[in-house]
N, C-alpha and C positions, 0 to 999 in steps of 0.2 A: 184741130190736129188731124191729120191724114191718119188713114189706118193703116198703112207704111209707115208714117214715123210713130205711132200708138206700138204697133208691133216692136219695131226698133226700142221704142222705151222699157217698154215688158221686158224684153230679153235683156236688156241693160241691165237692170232691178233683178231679176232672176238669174242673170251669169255669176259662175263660182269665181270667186277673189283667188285664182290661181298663182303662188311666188315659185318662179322656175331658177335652177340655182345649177347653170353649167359649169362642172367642177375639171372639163375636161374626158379623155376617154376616145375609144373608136369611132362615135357615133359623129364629134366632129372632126375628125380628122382630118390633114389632107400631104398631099404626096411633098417630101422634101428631098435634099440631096442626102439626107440619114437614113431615109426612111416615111414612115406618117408619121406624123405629131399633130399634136391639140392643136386648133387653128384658131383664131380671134376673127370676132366678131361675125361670130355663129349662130345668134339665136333669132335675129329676126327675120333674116333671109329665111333659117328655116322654116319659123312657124310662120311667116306666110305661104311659104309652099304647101302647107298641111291646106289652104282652103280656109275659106271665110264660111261653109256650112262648118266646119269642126271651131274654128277660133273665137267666133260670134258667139260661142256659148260661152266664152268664158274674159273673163278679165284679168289679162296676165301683169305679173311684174316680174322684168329681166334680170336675173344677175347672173353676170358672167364674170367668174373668179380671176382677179388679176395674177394669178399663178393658176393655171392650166395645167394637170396631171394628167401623165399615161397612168393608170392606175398601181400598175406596177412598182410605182414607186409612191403608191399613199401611205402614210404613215396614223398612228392611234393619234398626233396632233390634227390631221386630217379628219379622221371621226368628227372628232373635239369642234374641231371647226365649221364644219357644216352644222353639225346639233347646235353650237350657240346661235350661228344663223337661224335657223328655222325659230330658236325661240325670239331672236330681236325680232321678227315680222310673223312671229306667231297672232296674236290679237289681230294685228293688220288684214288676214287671211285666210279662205276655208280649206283650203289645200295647197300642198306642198309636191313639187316633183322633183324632184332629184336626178339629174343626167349624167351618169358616172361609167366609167370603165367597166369592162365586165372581169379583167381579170382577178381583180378582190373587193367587186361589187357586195357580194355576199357578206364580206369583215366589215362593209362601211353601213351596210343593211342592218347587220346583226348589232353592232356596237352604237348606230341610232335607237333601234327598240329600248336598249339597257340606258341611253342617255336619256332618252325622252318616255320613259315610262308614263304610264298614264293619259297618256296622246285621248281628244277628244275629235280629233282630226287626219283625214289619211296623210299619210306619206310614203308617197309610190317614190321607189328608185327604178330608173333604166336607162339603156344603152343602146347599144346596137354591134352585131358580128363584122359588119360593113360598112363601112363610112358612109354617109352619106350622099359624096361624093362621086359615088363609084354604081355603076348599075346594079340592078338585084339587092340593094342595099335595104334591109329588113328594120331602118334607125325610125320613117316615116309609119310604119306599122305598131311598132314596139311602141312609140311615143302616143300615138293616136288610142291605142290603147290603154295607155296608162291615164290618159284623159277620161275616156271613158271608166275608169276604174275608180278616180276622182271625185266621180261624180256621185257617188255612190253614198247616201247619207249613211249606212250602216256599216261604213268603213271608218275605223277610228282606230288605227295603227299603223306598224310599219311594215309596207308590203313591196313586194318586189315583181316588177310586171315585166316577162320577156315571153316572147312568141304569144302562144295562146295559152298564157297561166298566169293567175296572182300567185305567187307564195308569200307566207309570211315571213319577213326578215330574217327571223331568229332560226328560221328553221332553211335555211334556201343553203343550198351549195352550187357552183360549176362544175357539171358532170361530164360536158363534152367542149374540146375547144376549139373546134371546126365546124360545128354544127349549129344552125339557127335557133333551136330547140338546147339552150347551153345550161338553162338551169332547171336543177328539181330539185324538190322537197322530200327525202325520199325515206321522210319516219313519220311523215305527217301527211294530208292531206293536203289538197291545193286551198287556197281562200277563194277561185276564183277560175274558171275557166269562159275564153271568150271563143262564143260560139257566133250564128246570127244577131245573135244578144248575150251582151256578158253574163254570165248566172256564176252570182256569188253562192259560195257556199255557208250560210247564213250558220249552221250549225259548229262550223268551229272558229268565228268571227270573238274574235275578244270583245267582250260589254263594254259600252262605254262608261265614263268613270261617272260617278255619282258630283264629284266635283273637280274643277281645275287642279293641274300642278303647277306647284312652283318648282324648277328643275335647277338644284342649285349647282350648275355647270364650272369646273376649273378654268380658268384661262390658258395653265399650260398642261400636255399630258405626259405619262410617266410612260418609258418604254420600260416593265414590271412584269413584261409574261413571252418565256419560249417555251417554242412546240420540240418535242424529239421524240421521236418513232422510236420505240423498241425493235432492237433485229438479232438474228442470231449471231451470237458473240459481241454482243454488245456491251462494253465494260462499263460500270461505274464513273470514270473521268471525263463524261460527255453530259452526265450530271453534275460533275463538280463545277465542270467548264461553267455551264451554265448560270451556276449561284456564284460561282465565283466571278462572272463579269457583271452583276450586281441585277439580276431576274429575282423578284420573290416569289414569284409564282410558276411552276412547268406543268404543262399541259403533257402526260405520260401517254401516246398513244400505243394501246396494246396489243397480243392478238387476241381474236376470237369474243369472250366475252366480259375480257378483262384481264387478260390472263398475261403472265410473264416469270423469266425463267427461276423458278426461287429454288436452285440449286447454286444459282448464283449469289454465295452469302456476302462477299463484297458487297454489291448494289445492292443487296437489300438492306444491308448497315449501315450506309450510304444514305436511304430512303431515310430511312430510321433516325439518322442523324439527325437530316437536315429538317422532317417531319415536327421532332423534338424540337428543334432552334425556334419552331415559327414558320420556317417558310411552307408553302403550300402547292400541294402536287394532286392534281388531276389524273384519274384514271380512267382513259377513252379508248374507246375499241378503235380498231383499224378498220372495220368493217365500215363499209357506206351503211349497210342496212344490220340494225340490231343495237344492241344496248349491251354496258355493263352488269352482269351479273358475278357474283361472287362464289358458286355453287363448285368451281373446282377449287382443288387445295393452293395451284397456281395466283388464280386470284383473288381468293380469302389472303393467302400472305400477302400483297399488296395491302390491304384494309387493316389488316395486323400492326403495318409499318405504319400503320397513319396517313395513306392517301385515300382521299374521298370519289366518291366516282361521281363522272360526269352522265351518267346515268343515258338519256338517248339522244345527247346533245350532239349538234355538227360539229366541227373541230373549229369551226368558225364564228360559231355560237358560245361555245363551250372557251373558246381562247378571248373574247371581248368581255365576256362576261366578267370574267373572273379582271382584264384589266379594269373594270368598271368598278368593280368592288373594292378593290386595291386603294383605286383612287379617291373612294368612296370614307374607306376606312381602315386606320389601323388594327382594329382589335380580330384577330387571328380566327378566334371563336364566330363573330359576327360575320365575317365574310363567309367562311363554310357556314354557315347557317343558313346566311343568306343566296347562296351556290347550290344546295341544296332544294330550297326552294321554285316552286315555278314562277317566274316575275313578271313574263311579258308572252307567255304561248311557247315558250323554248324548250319543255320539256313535253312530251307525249306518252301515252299509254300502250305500247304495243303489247 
């Protein structure tokens, strides 16, 4: 054997078992008479333009989703759907990348960690601001990166790789939507910034598990959780609305540190009510940065009424989660227990 093809075998034997799962999104887009939309038969033209120094490390498997999303329009079945993927060629594979939209990259990010808790294995999602297609396009970077992030034996979760940062899933929001720089973490730290060389941040990297999951995944999901901002003069009926088109769960975003207007005895009897029936209500700050505290009389009445706080969760975090639990189980008690709890790095200590 030549030491050309000796090397070649090495890297064979040593490249990561990488399953790539194009769900759609900006990064393949391309130009139509509507507009840009997801394009077929996009993943191999691209990853060979990435370069045989980046591809030769790895051994990819293609799957490119025979329904193609803007993201815009993913759904909790969409979650559903990628997480049972990753688990059918889980074993099959030591990494997972995920190619998805950015504009609720973050809910499909956050709603993997809560599906596949326990991961012994990364799973990078990302995207790109720019098609591909298009010059200046940032989709050849982002992805090259997310390989590189891959690769990484002391990554064993769900992370989210855009520009020059890992975040962890559960914690990632869209902060800017013009900008290449579109997501941050911004109650948490990064997992991960790529510099010369990526340097993880080892210190808030979740353990890996002591032993495998069995991830006991639904086949269908339940649409079980709306968001509604509190505003001023916001009545009551925008709650009822809500339980009333058959939601068990609302994610209450509030101001400041939890806080809402409890002059308003309506809604808070309302709260109250529905609190008592079983259903279950979230209380999230408005704030990008901070947490739920209960220290004004404002939002002690809130926890009075029986809603539980989402404590420093994203709204995107904080809204999957609780669908996750839902689907999880009925018992009223166990799900706030379990919401409560940290399950996957989604809560922090600021």
């Amino acid at each position: 054997m030549s030491p050309h093809d000796k090397k070649k075998r090495e890297n064979a034997v040593m490249s990561k078992r990488v399953y790539v799962a194009y769900t759609g999104g900006t990064l393949g887009m391309q130009a139509s008479e509507n507009g840009f939309v997801p394009a077929r038969n996009f993943l191999e033209p691209f990853f060979t333009s990435l370069g045989s120094a980046i591809t030769s490390q790895f051994s990819f498997t293609f799957n490119e989703y025979t329904e193609l999303i803007d993201s815009s329009n993913a759904t909790p079945q969409d979650w559903l759907d990628i997480a049972r993927d990753v688990k059918a060629h889980y074993q099959d594979h030591d990494a997972f990348l995920i190619l998805h939209g950015t504009d609720t990259m973050a809910y499909t990010a956050s709603a993997l960690s809560f599906w596949l808790q326990g991961l012994d294995k990364p799973v990078v999602i990302t995207g790109s601001q720019i098609p591909f297609c298009l010059e200046r396009s940032d989709a050849v970077s982002n992805v090259t990166n997310a390989l590189a992030w891959l690769k990484m034996e002391a990554l064993s979760e769900v992370g989210l790789c855009f520009h020059d940062r890992l975040l962890r899933g559960n914690a990632s929001s869209k902060v800017k939507a013009t900008q290449l720089d579109a997501f941050d973490s911004l109650n948490q730290p990064w997992l991960g910034k790529m510099a010369i060389k990526p340097k993880l941040n080892y210190a808030n990297l979740l353990p890996k598990p002591i032993s495998g999951s069995d991830w006991q995944l639904p086949t269908q999901a339940d649409n079980n959780v709306a968001v509604l901002r509190i505003f001023p003069s916001m009545t009551a009926n925008l709650l009822k609305c809500a339980f009333d088109s058959g939601y068990t769960g609302v994610i209450l975003q509030s101001y400041g540190t939890g806080n809402a207007p409890d002059k308003d005895l309506e809604l808070l009897q309302t709260i109250e009510g529905y609190t008592a029936e079983g259903k279950i209500i979230v209380n999230l700050s408005q704030c990008p940065y901070g947490e739920v505290d209960s220290a004004y009389a404002t939002g002690s009445r809130l926890a009075q009424a029986g809603v539980i706080s989402g404590n420093t969760m994203t709204v995107e975090a904080a809204f999957t989660k609780l669908h996750v639990l839902l689907q999880q189980s009925t018992d009223r008690d166990d799900v706030i227990k379990l919401f409560q709890q940290n399950l996957c790095g989604e809560l922090s200590q600021l």
